[in-house]
N, C-alpha and C positions, 0 to 999 in steps of 0.2 A: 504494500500500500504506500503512496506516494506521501512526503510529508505533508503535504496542503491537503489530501483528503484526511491524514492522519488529526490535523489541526482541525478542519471542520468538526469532524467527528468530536473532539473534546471539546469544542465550543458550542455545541447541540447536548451534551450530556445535561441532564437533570436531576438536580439533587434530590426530586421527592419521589423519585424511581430508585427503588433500591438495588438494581442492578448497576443503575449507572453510580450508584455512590459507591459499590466495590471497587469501579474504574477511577473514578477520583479519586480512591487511595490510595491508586496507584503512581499518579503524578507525582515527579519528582524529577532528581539527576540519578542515573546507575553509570556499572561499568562493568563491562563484558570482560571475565576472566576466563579466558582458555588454556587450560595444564597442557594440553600435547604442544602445541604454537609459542606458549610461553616466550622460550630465547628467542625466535623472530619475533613476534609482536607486540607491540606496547599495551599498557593499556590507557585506552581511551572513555573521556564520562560522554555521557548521552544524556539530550532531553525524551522525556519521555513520549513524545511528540516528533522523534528523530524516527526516519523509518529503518533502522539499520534498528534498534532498542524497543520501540512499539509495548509501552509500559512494560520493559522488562522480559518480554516474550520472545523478541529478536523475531529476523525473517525470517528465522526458520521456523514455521507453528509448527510443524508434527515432528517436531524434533526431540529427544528426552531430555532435558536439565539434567547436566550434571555428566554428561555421558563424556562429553568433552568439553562442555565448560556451561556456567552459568555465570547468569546475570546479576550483579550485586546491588541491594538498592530496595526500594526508593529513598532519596536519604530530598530535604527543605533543600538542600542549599550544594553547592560545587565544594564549598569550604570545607562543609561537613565529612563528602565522600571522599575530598583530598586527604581528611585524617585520616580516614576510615583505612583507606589505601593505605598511608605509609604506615601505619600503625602494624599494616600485617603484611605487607610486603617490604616495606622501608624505601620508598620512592613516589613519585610524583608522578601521575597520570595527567596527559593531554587531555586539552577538550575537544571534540570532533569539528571538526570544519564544515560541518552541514548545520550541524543545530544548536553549535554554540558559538 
């Protein structure tokens, strides 16, 4: 899904549908940790609104979490998930060049 349908879609959500307040709590920044890619790839935060993140779900839907990596998050703030990273990895994650 493209980011602008991905953004229409959260800006149509409804707080007094309770399905869509599962989605709203999904809003946030994450960050995609992959163990096999590791040494090549950084890690990068995401809006949750970025279509590569997609509240955390990534483009892959029929994929398993966890299989080869998951999605970390949702955390308010970039600042947050910047601790959050170095605290357990001890480094400093980019921000994506699409949605941040």
């Amino acid at each position: 899904m493209s980011r602008e349908k991905i953004k229409l879609f959260d800006n149509n959500l409804n707080e007094q549908i309770e399905s869509d307040r599962i989605v709203i709590s999904k809003r946030g920044f994450y960050v995609y940790y992959n163990k096999p890619n590791r040494g090549s790839k950084s890690l990068i935060i995401h809006n949750h609104t970025c279509g590569d993140c997609f509240y955390g779900i990534g483009k892959q839907t029929q994929s398993k979490p966890g299989r080869n990596g998951v999605w970390i998050g949702s955390t308010n703030s970039v600042e947050s998930l910047q601790k959050i990273i170095n605290d357990i990895f001890g480094e400093k994650a980019s921000l994506c060049s699409c949605c941040l």
